[in-house]
C-alpha positions in Angstrom: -19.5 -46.2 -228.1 -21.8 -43.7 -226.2 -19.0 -40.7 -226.3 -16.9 -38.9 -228.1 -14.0 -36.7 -227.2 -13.8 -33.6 -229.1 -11.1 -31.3 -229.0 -11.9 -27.9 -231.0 -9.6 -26.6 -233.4 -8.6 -22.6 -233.7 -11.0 -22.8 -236.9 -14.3 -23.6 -234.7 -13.9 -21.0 -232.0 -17.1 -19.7 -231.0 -18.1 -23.2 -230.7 -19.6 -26.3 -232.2 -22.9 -27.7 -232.9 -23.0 -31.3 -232.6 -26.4 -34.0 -234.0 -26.1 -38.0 -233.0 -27.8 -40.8 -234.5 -27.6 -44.2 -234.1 -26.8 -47.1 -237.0 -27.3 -50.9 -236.3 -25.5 -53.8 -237.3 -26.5 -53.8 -240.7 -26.3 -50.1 -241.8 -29.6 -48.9 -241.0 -29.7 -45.6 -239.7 -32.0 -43.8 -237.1 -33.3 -40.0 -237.4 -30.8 -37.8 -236.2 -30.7 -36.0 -232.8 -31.9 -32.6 -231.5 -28.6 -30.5 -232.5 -26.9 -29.3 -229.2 -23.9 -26.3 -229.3 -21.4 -26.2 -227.5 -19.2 -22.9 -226.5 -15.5 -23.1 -227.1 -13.3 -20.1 -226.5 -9.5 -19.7 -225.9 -9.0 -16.4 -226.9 -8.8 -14.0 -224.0 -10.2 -10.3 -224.1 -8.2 -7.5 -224.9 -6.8 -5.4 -221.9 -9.1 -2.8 -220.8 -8.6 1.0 -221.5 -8.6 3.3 -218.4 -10.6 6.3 -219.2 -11.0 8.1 -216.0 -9.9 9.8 -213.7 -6.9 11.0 -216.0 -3.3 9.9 -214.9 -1.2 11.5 -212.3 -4.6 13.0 -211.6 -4.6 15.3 -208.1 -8.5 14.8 -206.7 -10.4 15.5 -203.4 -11.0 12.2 -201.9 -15.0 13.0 -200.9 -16.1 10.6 -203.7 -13.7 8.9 -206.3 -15.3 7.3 -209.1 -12.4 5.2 -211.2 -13.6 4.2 -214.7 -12.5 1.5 -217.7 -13.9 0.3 -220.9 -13.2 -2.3 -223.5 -14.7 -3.8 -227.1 -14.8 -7.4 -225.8 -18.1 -8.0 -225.6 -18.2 -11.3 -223.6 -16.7 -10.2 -220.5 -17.8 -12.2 -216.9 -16.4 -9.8 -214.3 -13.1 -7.4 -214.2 -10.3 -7.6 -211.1 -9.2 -4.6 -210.2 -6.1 -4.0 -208.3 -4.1 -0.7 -206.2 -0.8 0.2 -205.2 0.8 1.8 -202.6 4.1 1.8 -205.1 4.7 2.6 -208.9 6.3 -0.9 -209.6 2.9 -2.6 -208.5 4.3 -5.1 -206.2 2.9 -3.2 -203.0 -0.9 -4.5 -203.1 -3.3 -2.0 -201.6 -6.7 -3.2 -202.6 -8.0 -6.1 -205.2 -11.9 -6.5 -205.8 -13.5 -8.4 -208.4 -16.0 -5.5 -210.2 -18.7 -6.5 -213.0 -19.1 -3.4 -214.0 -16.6 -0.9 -215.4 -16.7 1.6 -212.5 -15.4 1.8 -209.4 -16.2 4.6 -206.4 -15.0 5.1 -202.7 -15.8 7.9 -200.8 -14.1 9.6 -197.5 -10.9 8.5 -199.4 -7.3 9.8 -196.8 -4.8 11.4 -198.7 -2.7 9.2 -200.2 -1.2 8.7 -203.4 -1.9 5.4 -205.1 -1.6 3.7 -208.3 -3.9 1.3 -209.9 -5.1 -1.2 -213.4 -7.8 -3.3 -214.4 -7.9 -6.9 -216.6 -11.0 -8.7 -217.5 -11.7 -12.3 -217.5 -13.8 -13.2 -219.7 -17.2 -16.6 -219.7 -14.6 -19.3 -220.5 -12.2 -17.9 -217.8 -9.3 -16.7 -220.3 -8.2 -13.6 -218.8 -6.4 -10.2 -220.4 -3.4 -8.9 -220.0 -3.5 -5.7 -217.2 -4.2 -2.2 -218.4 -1.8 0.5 -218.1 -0.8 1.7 -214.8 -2.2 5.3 -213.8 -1.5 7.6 -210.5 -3.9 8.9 -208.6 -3.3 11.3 -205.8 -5.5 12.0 -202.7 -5.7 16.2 -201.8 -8.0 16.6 -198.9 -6.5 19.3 -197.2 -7.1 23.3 -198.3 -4.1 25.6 -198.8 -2.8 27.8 -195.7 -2.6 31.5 -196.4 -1.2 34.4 -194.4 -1.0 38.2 -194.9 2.8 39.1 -193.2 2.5 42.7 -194.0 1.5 45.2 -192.6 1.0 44.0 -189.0 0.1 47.7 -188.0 -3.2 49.4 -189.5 -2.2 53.2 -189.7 0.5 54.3 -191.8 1.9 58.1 -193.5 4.0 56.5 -195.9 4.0 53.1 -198.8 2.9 50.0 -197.5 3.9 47.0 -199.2 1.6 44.4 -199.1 3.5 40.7 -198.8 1.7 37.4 -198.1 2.6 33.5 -197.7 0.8 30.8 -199.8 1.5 27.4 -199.0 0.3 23.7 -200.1 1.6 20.2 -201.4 -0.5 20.6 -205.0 -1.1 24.2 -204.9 -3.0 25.5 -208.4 -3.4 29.7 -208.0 -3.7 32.1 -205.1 -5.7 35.0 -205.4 -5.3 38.9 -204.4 -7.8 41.5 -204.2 -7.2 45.1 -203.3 -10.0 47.8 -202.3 -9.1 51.7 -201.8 -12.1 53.4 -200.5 -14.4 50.4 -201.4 -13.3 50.9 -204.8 -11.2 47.8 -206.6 -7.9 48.8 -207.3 -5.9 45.6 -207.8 -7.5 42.0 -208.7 -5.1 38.8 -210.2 -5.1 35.1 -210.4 -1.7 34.1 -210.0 -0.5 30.4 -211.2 1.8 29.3 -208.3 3.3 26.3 -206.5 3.6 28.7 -203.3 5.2 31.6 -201.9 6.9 33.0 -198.9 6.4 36.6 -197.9 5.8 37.8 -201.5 5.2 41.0 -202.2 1.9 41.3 -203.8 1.3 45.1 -203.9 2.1 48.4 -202.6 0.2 51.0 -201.3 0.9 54.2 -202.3 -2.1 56.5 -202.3 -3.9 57.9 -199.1 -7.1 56.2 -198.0 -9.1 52.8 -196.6 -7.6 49.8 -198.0 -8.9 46.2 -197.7 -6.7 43.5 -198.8 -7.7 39.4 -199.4 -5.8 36.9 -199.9 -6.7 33.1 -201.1 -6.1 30.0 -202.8 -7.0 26.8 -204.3 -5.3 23.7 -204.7 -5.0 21.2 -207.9 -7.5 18.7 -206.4 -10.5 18.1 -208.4 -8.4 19.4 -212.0 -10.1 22.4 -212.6 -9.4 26.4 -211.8 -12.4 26.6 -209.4 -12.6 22.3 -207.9 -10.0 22.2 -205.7 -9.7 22.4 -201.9 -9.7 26.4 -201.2 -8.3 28.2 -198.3 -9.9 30.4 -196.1 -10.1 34.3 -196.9 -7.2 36.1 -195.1 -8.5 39.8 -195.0 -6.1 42.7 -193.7 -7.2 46.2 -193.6 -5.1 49.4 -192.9 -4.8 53.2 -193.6 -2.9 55.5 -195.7 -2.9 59.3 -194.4 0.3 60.9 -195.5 -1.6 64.3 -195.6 0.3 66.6 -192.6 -2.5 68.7 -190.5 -2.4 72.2 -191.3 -0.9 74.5 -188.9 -3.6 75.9 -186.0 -3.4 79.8 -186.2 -2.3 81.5 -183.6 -4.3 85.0 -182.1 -2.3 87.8 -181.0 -4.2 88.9 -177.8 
């Protein structure tokens, strides 16, 4: 016959090089054939290994670059896949990728979770990757100075503020007497609500500012930040002395 059906065993995987001649009737035989391979693969690729962003990750959605990586070397293309839900059965987005990067920009806040196979030239595909969490932070942390409301005193002032936000990181207070730093701390914090963050007890100019960052971005200083809330006020517990009188 003219064909052959050839079904590879697990032994010849990689493939199989296959030469053809022809024999007559009588035995004689004719120079063999060019040799021609043939591909055979049934093993699929190894799940991929999600490297980055980290999981449970809190980030600023401006640009989002998600990243994965494997050892299989004969990958075609990758399908990625999101979800609205930690059980993955809420899709959110699938895409085809044939690189192992993935970036959107302008990203809402949201809190998503996502995983990558591979599929590899002979269409045997890998089992998914793990699952990670990402969540979406866009929005800076609000900040308020409650106290003092007035900006003359003659006796302590106590100095209490509100810090609020969803993935707060640190707020930040700074205290100047007389243009002089008196008071400066990073405090770790998931928020606060008319705190007291110093008192006041010595005469003279005080400035006080109040701020703070969120967890988006993973760093001390990436996060959304909130404006500067700056309160200033006066000490002067000093009593005038007393006018003198002239007996006339």
């Amino acid at each position: 016959g003219l064909s052959r059906n050839h079904q590879p065993s697990t032994a010849e995987q990689g493939g199989v090089t296959i030469w053809v001649r022809a024999m007559d009737n009588i035995g004689n035989a004719g120079n063999w054939s060019s040799p021609v391979h043939y591909y055979y693969d049934n093993t699929s690729p190894g799940a991929p290994i999600l490297v980055s962003p980290s999981n449970n990750v809190v980030i600023n959605g401006a640009s989002v670059t998600q990243s994965w990586s494997t050892t299989d070397t004969d990958i075609d293309y990758y399908i990625y896949e999101s979800y609205n839900d930690s059980g993955a059965t809420s899709l959110r987005w699938s895409q085809n990728y044939s690189t192992t990067s993935k970036t959107a920009t302008n990203v809402i806040d949201t809190e998503y979770w996502w995983r990558v196979k591979a599929v590899d030239h002979a269409g045997n595909v890998s089992p998914w990757s793990d699952l990670w969490k990402i969540t979406i932070d866009n929005i800076k942390p609000v900040v308020s100075i409650d106290n003092p409301t007035g900006s003359l005193f003659n006796s302590n002032v106590e100095v209490r503020g509100t810090v609020t936000d969803t993935n707060l990181r640190h707020y930040w207070v700074q205290v100047k007497r007389n243009g002089s730093i008196v008071f400066n701390k990073t405090i770790l914090s998931t928020g606060i609500a008319n705190a007291l963050l110093y008192t006041a007890t010595l005469d003279g100019d005080y400035v006080v500012t109040l701020a703070a960052r969120d967890s988006a971005g993973g760093g001390s200083y990436t996060g959304n930040r909130s404006d500067d809330i700056v309160r200033k006020f006066t000490i002067d517990k000093v009593a005038p002395d007393a006018p003198l009188l002239e007996v006339v």
